[in-house]
C-alpha positions as CSV (number, residue, x, y, z in Angstrom):
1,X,0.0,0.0,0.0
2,X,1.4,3.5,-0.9
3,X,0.1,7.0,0.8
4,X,1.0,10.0,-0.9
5,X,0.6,13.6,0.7
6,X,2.4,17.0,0.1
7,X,2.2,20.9,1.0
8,X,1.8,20.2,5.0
9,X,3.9,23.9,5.0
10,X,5.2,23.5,8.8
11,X,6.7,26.6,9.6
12,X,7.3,29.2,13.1
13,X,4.1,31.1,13.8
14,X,5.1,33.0,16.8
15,X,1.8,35.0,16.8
16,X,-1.3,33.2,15.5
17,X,-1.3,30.2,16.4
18,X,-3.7,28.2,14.2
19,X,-1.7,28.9,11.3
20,X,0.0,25.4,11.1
21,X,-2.3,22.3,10.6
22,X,-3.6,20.8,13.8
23,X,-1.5,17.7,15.0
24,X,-4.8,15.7,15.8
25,X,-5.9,16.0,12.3
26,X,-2.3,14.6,11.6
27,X,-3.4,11.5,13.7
28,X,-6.3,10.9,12.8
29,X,-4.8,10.8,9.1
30,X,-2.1,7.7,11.0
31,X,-5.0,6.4,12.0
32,X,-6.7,6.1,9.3
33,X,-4.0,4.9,7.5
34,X,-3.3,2.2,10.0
35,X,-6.8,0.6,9.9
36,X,-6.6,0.4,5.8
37,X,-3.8,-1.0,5.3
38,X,-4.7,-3.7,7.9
39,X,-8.1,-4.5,6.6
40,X,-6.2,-4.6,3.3
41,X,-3.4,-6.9,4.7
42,X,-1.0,-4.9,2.9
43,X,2.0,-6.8,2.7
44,X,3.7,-3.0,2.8
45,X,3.1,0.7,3.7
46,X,5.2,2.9,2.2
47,X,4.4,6.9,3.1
48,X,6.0,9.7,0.5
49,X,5.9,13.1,2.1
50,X,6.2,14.7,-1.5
51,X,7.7,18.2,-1.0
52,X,6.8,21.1,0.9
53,X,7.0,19.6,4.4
54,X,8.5,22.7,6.0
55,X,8.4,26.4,5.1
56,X,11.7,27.4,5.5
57,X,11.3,30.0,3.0
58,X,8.9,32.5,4.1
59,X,10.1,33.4,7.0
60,X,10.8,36.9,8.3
61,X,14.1,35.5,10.4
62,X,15.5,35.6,6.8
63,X,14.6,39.9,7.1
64,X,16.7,40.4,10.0
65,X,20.2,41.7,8.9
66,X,23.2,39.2,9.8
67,X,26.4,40.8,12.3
68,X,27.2,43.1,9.7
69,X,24.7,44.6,8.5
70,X,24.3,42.5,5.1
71,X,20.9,40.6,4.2
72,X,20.6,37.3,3.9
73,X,18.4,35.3,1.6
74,X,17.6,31.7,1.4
75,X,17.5,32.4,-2.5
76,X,20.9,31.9,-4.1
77,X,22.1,30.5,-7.6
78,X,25.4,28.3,-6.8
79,X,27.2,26.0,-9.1
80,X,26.9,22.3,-8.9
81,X,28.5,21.0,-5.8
82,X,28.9,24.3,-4.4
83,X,28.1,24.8,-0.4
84,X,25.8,27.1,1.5
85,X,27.6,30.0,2.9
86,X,27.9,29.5,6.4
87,X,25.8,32.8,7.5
88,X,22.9,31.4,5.3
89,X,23.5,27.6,6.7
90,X,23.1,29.5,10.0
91,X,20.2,31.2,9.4
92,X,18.6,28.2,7.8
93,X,19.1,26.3,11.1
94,X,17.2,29.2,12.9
95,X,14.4,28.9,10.7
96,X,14.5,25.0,11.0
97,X,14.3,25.4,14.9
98,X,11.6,28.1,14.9
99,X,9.5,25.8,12.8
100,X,10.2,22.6,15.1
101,X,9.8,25.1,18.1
102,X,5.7,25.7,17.4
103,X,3.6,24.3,19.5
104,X,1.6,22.7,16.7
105,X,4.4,21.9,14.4
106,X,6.5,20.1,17.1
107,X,3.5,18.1,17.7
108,X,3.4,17.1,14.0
109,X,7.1,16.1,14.2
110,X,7.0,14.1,17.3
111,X,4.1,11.8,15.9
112,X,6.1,11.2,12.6
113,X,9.2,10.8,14.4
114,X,8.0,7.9,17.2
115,X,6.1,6.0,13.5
116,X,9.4,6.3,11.6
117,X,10.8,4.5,14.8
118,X,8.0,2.0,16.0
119,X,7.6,4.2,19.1
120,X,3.9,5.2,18.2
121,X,0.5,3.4,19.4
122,X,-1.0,3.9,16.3
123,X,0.8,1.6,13.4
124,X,0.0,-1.9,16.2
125,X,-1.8,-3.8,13.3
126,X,-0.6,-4.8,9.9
127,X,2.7,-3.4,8.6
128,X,4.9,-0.5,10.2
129,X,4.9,2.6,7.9
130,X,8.1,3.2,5.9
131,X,8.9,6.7,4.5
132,X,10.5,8.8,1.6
133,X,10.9,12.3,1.3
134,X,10.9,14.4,-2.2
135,X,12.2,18.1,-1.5
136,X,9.7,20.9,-2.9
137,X,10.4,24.2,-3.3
138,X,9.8,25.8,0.2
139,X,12.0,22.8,1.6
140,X,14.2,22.7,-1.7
141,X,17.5,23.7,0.6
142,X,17.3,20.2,2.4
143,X,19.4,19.2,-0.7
144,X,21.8,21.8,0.0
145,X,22.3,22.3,3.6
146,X,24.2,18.9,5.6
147,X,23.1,20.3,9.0
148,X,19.3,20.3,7.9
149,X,19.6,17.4,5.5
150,X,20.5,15.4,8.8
151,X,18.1,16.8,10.7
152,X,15.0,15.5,8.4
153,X,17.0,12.1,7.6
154,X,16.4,11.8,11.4
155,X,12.8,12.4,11.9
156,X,11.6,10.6,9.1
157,X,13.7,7.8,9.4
158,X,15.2,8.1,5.8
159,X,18.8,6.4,6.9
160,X,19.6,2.8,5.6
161,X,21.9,0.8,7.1
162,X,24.9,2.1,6.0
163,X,24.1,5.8,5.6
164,X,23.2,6.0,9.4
165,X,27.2,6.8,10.2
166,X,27.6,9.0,7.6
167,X,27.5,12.8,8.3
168,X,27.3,14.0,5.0
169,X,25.1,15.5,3.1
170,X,22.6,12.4,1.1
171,X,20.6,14.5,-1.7
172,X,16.8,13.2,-1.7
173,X,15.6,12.3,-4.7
174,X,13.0,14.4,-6.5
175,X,11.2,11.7,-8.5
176,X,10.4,8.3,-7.2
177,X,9.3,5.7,-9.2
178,X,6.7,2.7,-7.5
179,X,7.1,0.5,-11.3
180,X,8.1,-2.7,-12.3
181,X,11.3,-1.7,-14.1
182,X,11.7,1.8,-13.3
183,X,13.5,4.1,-15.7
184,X,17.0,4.4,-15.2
185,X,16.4,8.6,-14.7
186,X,14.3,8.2,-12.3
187,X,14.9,7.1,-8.6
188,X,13.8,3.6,-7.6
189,X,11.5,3.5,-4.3
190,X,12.5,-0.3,-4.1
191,X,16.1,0.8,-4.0
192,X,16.2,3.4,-1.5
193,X,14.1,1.5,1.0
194,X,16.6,-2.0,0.4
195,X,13.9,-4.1,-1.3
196,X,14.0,-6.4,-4.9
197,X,13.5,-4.1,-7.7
198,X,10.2,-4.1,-8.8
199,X,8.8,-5.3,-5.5
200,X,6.9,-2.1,-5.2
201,X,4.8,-1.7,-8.5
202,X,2.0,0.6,-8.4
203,X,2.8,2.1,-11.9
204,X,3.3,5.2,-10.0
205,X,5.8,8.0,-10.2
206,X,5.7,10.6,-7.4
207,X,7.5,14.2,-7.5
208,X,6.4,17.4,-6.1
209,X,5.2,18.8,-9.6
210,X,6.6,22.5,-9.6
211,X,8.3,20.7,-12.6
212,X,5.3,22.0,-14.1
213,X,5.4,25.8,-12.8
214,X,7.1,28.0,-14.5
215,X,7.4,30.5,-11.4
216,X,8.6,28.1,-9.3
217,X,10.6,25.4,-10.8
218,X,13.4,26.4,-13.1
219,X,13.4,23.4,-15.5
220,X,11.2,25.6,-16.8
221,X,12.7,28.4,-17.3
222,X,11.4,29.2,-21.2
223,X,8.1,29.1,-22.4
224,X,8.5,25.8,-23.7
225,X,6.3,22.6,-22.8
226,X,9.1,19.7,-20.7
227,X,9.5,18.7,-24.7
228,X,12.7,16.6,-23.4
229,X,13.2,14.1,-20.4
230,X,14.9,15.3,-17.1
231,X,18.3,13.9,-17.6
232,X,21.2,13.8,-14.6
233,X,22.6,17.2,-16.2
234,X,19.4,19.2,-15.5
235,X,19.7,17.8,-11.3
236,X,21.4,21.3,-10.8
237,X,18.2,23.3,-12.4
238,X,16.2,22.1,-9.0
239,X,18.6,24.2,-7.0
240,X,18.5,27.5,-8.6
241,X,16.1,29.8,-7.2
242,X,12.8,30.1,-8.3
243,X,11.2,33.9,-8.9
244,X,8.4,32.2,-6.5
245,X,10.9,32.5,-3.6
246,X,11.7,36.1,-4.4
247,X,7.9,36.6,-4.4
248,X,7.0,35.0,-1.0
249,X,10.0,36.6,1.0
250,X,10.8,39.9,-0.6
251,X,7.1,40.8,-1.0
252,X,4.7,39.0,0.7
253,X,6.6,38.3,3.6
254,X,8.3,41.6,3.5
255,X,5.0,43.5,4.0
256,X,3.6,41.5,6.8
257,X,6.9,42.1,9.0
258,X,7.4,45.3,7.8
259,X,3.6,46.4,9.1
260,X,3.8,44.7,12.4
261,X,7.2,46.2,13.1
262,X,5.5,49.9,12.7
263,X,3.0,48.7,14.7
264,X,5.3,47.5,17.6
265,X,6.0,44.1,16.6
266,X,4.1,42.6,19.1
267,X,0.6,40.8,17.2
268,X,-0.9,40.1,20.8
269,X,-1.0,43.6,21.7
270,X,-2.4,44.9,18.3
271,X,-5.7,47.6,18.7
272,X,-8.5,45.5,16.2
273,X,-7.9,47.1,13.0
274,X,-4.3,47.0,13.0
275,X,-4.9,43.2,13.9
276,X,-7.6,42.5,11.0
277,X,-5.1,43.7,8.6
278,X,-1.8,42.0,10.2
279,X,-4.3,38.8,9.8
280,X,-5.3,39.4,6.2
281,X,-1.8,39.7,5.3
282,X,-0.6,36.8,7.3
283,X,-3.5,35.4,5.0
284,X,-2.1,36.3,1.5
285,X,0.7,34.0,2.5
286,X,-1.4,31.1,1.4
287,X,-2.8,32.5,-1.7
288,X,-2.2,30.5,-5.1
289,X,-1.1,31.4,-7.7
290,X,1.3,34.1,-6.1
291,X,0.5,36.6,-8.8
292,X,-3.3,36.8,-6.9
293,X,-1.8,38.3,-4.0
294,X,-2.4,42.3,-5.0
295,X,-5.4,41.5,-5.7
296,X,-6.6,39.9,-2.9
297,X,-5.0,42.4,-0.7
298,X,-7.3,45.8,-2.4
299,X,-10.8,43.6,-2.1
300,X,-10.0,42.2,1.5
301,X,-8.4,45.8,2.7
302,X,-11.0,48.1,0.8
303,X,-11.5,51.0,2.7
304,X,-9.4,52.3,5.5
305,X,-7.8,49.3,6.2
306,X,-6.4,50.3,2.9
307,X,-5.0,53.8,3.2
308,X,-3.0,52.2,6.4
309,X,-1.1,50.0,4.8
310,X,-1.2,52.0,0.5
311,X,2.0,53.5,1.2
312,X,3.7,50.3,2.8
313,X,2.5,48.8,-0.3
314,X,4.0,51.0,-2.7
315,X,7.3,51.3,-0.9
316,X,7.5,47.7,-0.9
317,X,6.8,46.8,-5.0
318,X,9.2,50.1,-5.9
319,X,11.8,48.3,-3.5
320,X,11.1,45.1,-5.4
321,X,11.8,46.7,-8.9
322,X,15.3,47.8,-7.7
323,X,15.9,44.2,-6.5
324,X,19.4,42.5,-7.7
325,X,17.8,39.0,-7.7
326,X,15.4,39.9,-10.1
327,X,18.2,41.4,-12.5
328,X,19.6,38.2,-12.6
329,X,16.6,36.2,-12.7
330,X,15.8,39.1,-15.9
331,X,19.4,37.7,-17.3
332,X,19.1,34.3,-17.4
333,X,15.9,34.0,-18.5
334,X,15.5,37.0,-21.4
335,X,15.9,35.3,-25.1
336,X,17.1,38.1,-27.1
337,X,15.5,39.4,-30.0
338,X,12.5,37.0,-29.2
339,X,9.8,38.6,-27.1
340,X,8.8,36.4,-23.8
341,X,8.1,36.3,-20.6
342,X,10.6,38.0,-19.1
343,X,10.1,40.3,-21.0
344,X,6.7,40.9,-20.1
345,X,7.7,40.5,-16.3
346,X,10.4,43.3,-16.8
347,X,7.8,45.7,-18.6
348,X,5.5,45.2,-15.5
349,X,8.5,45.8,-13.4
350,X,9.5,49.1,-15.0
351,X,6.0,50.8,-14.6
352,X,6.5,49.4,-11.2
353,X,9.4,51.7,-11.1
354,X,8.2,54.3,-12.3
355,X,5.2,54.3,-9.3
356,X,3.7,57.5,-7.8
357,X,1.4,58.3,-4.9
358,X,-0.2,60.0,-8.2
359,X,-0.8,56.7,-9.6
360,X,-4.7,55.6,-8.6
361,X,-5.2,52.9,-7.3
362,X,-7.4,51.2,-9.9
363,X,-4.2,51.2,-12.3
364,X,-2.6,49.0,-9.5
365,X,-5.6,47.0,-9.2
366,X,-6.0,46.4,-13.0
367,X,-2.6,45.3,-13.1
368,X,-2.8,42.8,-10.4
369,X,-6.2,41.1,-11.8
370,X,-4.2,41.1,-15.2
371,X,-1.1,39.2,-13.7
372,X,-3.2,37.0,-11.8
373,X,-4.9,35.6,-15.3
374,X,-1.6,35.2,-16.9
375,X,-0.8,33.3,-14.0
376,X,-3.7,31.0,-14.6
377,X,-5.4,28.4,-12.0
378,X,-3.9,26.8,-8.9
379,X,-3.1,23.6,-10.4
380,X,-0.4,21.6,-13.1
381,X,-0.8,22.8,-16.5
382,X,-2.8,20.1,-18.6
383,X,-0.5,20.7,-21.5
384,X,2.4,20.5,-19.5
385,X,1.4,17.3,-18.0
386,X,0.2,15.5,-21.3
387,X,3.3,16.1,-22.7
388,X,5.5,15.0,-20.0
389,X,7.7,12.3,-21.6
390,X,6.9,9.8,-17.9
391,X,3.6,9.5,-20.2
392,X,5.8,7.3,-23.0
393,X,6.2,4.6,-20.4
394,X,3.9,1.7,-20.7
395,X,4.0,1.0,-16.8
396,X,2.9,4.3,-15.7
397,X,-0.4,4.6,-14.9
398,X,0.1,7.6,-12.4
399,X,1.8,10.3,-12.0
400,X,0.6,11.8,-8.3
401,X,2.4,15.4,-7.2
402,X,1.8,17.8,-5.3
403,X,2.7,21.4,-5.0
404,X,-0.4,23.2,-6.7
405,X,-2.9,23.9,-3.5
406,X,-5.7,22.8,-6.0
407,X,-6.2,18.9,-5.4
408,X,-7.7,16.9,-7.3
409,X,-7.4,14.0,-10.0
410,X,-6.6,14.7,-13.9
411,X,-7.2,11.8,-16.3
412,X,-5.6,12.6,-19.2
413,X,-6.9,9.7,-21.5
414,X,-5.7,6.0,-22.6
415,X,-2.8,5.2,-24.5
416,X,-2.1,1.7,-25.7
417,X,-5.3,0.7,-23.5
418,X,-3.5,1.7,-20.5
419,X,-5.6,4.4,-18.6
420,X,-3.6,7.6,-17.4
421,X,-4.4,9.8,-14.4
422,X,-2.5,12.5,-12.7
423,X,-2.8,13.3,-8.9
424,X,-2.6,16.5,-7.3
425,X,-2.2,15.7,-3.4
426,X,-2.6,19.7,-2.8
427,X,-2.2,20.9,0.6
428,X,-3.0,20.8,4.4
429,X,-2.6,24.8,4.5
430,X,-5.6,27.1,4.6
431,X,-6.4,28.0,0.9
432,X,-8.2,31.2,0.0
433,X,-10.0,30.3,-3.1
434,X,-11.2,33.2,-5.2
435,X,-14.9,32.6,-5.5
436,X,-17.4,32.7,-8.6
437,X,-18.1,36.5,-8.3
438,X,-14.2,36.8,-9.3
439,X,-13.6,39.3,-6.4
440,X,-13.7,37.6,-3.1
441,X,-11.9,35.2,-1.6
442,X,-12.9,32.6,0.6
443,X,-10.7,30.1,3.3
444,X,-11.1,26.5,3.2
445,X,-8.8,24.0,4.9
446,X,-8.0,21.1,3.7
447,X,-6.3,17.5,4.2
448,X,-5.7,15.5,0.8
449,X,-3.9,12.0,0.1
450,X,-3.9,9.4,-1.8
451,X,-3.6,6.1,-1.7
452,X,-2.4,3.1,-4.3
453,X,-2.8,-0.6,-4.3
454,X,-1.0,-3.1,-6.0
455,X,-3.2,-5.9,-7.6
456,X,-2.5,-8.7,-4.8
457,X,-3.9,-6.0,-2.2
458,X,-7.4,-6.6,-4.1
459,X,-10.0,-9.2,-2.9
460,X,-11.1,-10.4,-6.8
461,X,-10.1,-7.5,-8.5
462,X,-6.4,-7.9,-9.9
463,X,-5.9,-4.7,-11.2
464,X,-4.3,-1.2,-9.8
465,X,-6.2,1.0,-7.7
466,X,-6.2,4.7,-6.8
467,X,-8.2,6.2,-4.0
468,X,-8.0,9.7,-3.7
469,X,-9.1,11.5,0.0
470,X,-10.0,15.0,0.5
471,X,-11.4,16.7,3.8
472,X,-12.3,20.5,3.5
473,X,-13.7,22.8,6.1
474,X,-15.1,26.4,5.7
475,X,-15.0,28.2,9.2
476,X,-16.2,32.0,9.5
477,X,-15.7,33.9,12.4
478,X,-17.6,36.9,13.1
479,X,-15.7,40.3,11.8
480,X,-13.4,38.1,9.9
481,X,-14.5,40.0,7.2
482,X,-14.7,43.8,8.2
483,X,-11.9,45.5,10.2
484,X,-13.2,44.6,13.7
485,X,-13.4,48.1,15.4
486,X,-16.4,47.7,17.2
487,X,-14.8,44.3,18.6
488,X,-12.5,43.4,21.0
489,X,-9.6,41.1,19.8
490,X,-10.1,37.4,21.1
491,X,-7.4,34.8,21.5
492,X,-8.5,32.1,18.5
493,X,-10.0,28.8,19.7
494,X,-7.9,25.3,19.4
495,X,-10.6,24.1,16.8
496,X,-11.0,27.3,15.4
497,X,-9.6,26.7,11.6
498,X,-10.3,23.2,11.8
């Protein structure tokens, strides 16, 4: 029996603290788990935790200046083989702790730490759960860092027999293949986890999937469909940074520290309006695609909540268009003499520049609603995926990923009589979906898997199987839509966003 889920987003919320999924839905999901695969007598459980585990990108920690005065970002281009400098490894291992330091996230960690070493009372029937781990793009530097790359190793009990002395750094692979004879560019689950090759065919491949974003993977980094396999010389192309990054911490990120700095830096002692707004853009942290984010911001601030933070705003995206990543991001990816994206981007960019007080606000808003089209839904383009070369294998039947918040299950058609279907696992983060009257925005949490069985695990039905699982909850809380002045702030409940 193989689980697959994604986008669980762990990361150090100091202030509000039912940002982070709840550890009891977490076991309940164990449990779950536990009781299928023994009423299936599944000869094996094997767990992928595909990418985005920990958010060790967005973090404000990565704001503060280091001894001297210089910033530090989590976003840097190196060369193959290259090492993190050791400021950045540093601060990387603060944000690590922060995130294992939340209440709810620590709790998360414990439960998948005592299952990864038979210390649990939950996995007492049928098998024990095994796992694997494919590095996304919030927890990409897990492949580049030896101190954190240890550290998760550890908890999710990744270490075979003779990698448990080794201190070095063990890259984790970013496709896994569950097939009879897997391809030879593509990692074999059976071979990390010791087993016969071929012992775990579910005709299966599992990656994150930002290998289909452009913003956030930079395989692609043109406007071209994959059009060619992922060969061992593009391994270095999931290490460079992706714009995504530069959007989450230098924007997004930027503006909710920057706010609650002016406003004292303390969230608990916020007066109500300054806390609806500190909440809404906490909120826009978990908006997909990225590009939405503007938008969101001007309907959920309209009015005065506004005017507070217009001029943070402002100062924030004319900061951004100065930005030395983003010249080097413009570099690499500009095709001269051929019109493209980046050269769209940098067009955007200039006016950016060139931003007033004098420009209305209508201009910005325009300009955000037309970015956020270009950017397209929250899930794996369909083109993208059809044309993914994985496709060309006979054995595949699935290819499950994560990464886009949208879950959900694509079939794509059959070929050769063989039926294909790709899985989005989305996320376990609040997602603020835009609704139908293409204005607002509304929060649903969510918990997604899925789950594949190999033919023997069938009572009379010799075939594969896919089972895809989705819990979503809509909570509203009074004045969670208007500024709250005529309310006094309230600590949020445990079950609150659950």
């Amino acid at each position: 029996m193989l689980v697959v889920l994604s986008d669980l987003h762990l990361q150090s919320d100091p202030h509000i603290k039912t940002r982070n999924p709840d550890p009891r839905s977490f076991r309940l999901f164990f449990e779950q788990i536990a009781r299928t695969a023994a009423i299936k007598r599944a000869e094996e459980l094997v767990i992928v935790f595909a990418g985005d585990i920990f958010e060790h990108i967005r973090s404000p920690l990565w704001l503060e200046p280091d001894g001297d005065g210089a910033a530090l970002r989590p976003y840097l281009d190196l060369d193959a083989g290259t090492s993190l400098p050791q400021a950045v490894e540093d601060r990387l291992w603060l944000v690590h702790s922060a995130i294992e330091s939340d209440e709810r996230a620590a709790a998360t960690i414990s439960l998948i730490k005592a299952a990864a070493k038979g210390e649990d009372d939950i996995f007492t029937r049928g098998p024990r759960p095994r796992f694997l781990y494919i590095p996304g793009t919030s927890d990409r530097l897990v492949n580049l860092s030896p101190r954190l790359n240890r550290r998760v190793r550890e908890i999710f009990g990744l270490d075979r027999q003779k990698d448990q002395a080794s201190q070095k750094l063990i890259r984790l692979p970013h496709r896994l293949a569950f097939l009879a004879s897997p391809p030879s560019d593509v990692t074999s689950a059976a071979s990390l986890l010791d087993m016969e090759e071929g012992a775990l065919d579910y005709g299966v491949v599992v990656q994150h999937g930002h290998e289909y974003d452009w913003l956030s993977c930079e395989f692609n980094h043109d406007e071209n469909p994959l059009g060619r396999k992922l060969t061992s010389d593009d391994e270095h192309l999931y290490d460079l940074s992706p714009l995504s990054d530069w959007i989450g911490l230098d924007l997004v990120t930027k503006l909710t520290s920057r706010f609650l700095d002016q406003c004292g830096g303390d969230a608990r002692q916020l007066i109500p309006i300054n806390q609806f707004i500190y909440q809404c853009l906490l909120d826009a942290d978990d908006i997909r695609p990225q590009l939405r984010v503007l938008e969101y911001l001007m309907w959920r601030l309209d009015g005065d909540p506004w005017n507070m933070v217009r001029g943070l705003v402002r100062d924030i995206l004319k900061e951004a268009a100065e930005s030395r990543y983003l010249r080097r991001w413009f570099d690499r990816h500009d095709h001269r003499w051929i019109p493209d994206r980046a050269d769209r981007i940098r067009a955007v960019v200039g006016t950016l520049r060139r931003v007033s007080d004098a420009v209305p606000d209508s201009f910005l808003a325009n300009m955000g609603a037309k970015a956020a089209v270009r950017a397209g839904a929250d899930q794996a383009r369909v083109q993208l995926l059809a044309e993914d070369p994985l496709w060309t294998n006979p054995d595949v039947h699935f290819v499950c990923h994560g990464h886009f918040h949208e879950p959900g299950v694509i079939p794509l058609g059959v070929y050769d009589g063989v039926p294909k279907a790709a899985v989005c696992t989305g996320t376990w983060r609040r997602r603020h979906v835009e609704a139908r009257d293409e204005m607002s925005h509304v929060g649903l949490r969510s918990t997604g898997y899925a789950i594949f069985y190999r033919p023997e695990e069938q009572s009379g039905d010799q075939s594969l199987r896919l089972e895809f699982w989705q819990g979503q909850v809509l909570t509203h809380r009074p004045g969670q839509f208007s500024s709250g002045e005529q309310t006094e702030p309230k600590e949020p409940s445990e079950t609150a966003d659950e």
